[in-house]
N, C-alpha and C positions, 0 to 999 in steps of 0.2 A: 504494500500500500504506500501510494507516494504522500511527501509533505503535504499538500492539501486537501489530500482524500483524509489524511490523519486529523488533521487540524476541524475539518469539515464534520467530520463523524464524530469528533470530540466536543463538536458544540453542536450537536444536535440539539438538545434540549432548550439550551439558550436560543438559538436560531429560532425554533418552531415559537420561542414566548414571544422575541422580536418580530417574525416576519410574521406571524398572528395578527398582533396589533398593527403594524404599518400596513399590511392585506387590508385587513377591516376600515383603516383609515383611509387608505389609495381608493380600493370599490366604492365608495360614497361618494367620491364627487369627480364631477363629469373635469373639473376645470383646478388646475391648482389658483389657490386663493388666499387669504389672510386666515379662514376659518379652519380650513385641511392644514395649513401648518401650525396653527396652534394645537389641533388634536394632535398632529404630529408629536409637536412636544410632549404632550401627557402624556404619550406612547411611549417617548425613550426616555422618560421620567418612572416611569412603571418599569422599564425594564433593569432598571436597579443601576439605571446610569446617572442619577442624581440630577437635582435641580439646574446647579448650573451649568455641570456639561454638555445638560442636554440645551438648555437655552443658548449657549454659547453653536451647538451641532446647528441649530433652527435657523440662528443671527446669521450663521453662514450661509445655510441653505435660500435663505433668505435673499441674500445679495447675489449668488449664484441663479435665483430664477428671474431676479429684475434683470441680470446683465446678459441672460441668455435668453432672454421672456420665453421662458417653460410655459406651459399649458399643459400638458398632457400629463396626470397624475405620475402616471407610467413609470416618464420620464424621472421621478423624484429618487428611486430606489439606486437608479446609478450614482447619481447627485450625493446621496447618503451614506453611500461605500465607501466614494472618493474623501469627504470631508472626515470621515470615521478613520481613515488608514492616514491623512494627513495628522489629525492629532494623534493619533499613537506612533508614529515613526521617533525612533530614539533621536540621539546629538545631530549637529550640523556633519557631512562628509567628513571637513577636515578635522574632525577631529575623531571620528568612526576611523577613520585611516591607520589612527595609531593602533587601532585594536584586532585582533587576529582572528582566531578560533570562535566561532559561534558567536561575532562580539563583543567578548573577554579582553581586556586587555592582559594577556598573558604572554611576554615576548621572552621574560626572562628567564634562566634556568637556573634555582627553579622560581618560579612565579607562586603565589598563594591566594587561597582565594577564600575570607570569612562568610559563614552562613549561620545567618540567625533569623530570630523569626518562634513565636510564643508557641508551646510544645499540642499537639495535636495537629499543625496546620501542615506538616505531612513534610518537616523538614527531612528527618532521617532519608525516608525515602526518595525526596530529591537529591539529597545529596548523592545518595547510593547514583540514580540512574544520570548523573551527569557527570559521576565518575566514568562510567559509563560509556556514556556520548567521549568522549575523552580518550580514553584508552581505544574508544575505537577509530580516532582520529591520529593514533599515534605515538599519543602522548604516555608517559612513564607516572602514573598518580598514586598519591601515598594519602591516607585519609589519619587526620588527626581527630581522634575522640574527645572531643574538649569538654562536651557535654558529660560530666563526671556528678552532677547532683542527680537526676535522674534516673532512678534504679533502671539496671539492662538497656538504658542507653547506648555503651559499646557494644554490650553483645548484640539489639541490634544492626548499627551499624557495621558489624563485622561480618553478620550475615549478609549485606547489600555488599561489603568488598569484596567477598567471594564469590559471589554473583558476579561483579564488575572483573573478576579479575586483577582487581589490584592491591596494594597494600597498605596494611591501617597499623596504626601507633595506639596501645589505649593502657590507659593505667586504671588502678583498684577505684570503685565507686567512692567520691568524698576527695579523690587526689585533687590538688591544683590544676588547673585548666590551665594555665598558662606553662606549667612546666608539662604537659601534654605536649603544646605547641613546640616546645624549647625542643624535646627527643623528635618531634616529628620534623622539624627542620634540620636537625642535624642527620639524623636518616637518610633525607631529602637528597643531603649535599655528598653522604658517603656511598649512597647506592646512583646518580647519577639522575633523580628523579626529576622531570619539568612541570609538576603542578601539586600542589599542597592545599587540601580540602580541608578546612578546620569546623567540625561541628563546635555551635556554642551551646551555652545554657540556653534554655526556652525560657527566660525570665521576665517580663514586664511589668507587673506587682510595684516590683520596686527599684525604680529606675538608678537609685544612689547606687544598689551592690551590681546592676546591670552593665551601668557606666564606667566601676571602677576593675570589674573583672574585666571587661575589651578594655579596657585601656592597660592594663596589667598585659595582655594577650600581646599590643599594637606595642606597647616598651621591648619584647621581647620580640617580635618580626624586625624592628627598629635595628635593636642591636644584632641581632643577627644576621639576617636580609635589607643591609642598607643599599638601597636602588632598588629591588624587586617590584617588582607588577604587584598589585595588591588589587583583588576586588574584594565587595563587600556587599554580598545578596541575600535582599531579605523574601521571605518565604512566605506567601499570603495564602490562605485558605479561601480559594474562589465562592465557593458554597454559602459563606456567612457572609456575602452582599456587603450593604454599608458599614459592617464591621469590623471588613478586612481595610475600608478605608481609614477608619476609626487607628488601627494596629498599624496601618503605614505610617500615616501623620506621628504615632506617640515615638515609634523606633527611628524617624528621619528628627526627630529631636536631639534624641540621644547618640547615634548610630552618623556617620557619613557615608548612606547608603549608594550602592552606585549601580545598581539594578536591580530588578527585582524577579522574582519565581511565582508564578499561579497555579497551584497545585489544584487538586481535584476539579478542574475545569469542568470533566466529561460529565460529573456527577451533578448539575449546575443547571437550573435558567438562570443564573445569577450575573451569568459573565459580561451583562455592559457593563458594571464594576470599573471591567479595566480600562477603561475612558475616563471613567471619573479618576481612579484611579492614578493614571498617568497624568492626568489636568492637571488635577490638584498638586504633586509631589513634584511634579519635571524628571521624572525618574524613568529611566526605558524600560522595558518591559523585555528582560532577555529569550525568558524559557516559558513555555506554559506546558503542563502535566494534562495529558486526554483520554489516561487510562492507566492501571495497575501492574502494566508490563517492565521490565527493566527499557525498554525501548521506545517508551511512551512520554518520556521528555522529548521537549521540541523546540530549536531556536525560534523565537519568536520572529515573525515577519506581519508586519502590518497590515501589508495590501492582499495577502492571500487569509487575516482572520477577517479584515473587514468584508473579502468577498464571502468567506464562509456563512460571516453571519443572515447573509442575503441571499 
């Protein structure tokens, strides 16, 4: 199955809420008008793309039917794609330029890449399958268990490195996260490894010990990996709608997020989310999850979810 038969099939559910509602709106009227775009709006307001996304998606569509004078309903659904895959597309070119792999910037060897993201929103398992994607791209990945509060957190995750095929670092439940990170770097650098996956705690409760453990983590990449690639992605749970927005805004507080993960998309009408999402935050939207496979992580592309959705 290709990228957007995958992509396609994993927002089934979402698609059928959305293209419901616009169907029902488009059939009603003979003529695009001031009245079909405001229902419009309620439309991609209902589909959990939030207030002002969606008014912001209308303001467009909006100035796009005066400068092309649309008439014909029809007409609107292409209109809708294009404007939906322009605000989700990540950074300008030049600066995507400096990023390689999947839109990672990971050029250095080795490169490291934190994932965080509050426990249930299916981080383990992302991380596991974009070990994954990785290893099947080439790359030599070593997975840091940093998640040590968390009972059977490693063992978890040790389960997905085997699956993945690569190798994980993990110490006794209660150890220091940050000296996780410290063996898994050095590991990294004795076996020849190019990408370094560090699970964190899922903590958000309590942003003081959240803030002082990654930054414990970041002193230690610091000193050891001075110059490496570093990303930092956070892990949203598509399913829980405006709540996963709620969890982006509190961790782009704390956190200097630099993309983001949509896990259980497939499971979802929920996924205009990621518009608002991406509105709100200025954050790209690297991967989205459309099924329970190890193979079921997907780089994220714009213009083939905006078509999916339609």
């Amino acid at each position: 199955m290709g990228f957007f038969d995958k992509i396609k099939s994993g927002l089934t559910k979402t698609r059928n809420k959305i293209s419901d509602m616009i169907n029902s709106v488009v059939s009603s009227f003979r003529e695009v008008d001031e009245e079909m775009l405001e229902e419009l709006e309620e439309a991609l307001i209902l589909s959990d793309m939030g207030a002002d996304a969606a008014h912001e998606v209308i303001e467009q569509l909006r100035r796009e039917v005066a400068a092309q004078r649309l008439k014909d309903p029809e007409q609107v659904r292409e209109q809708l794609a294009s404007i939906l895959a322009g605000m989700l597309r990540g950074e300008p070119e030049e600066d995507a330029a400096f990023r390689s792999t999947m839109g990672l910037r990971i050029n250095t060897c080795p490169s490291i890449i934190l994932v965080v993201g509050v426990n249930g929103v299916g981080k383990t398992t992302s991380i596991g399958k974009l070990a994954n994607l990785l290893a099947k791209e080439g790359k030599r990945v070593i997975l840091a268990a940093g998640d040590t509060f968390r009972a059977a957190a490693a063992e978890q995750l040790g389960i997905w490195a085997e699956r993945a095929g690569v190798e994980i670092v993990r110490h006794e439940e209660g150890s220091d996260p940050a000296s996780v990170v410290y063996d898994a770097i050095q590991a990294a650098k004795s076996r020849g490894c190019n990408v370094i996956i560090c699970d964190t705690a899922g903590r958000l409760h309590n942003k003081s010990n959240l803030m002082r453990e990654l930054e414990k983590i970041s002193r230690v990449i610091d000193r050891e990996l001075p110059g490496a690639d570093r990303e930092t992605l956070l892990v949203l749970d598509a399913t829980t709608g405006q709540n996963a927005l709620m969890q982006a805004k509190s961790f782009k507080e704390s956190v200097s997020v630099t993309g983001l993960v949509l896990a259980k998309l497939d499971g979802t009408a929920k996924g205009g989310i990621v518009i608002a999402i991406k509105r709100e935050l200025d954050v790209p939207v690297r991967f989205v999850c459309v099924g329970e496979g190890i193979d079921d992580l997907l780089p994220f592309d714009a213009d083939d979810f905006a078509k999916a959705l339609f």
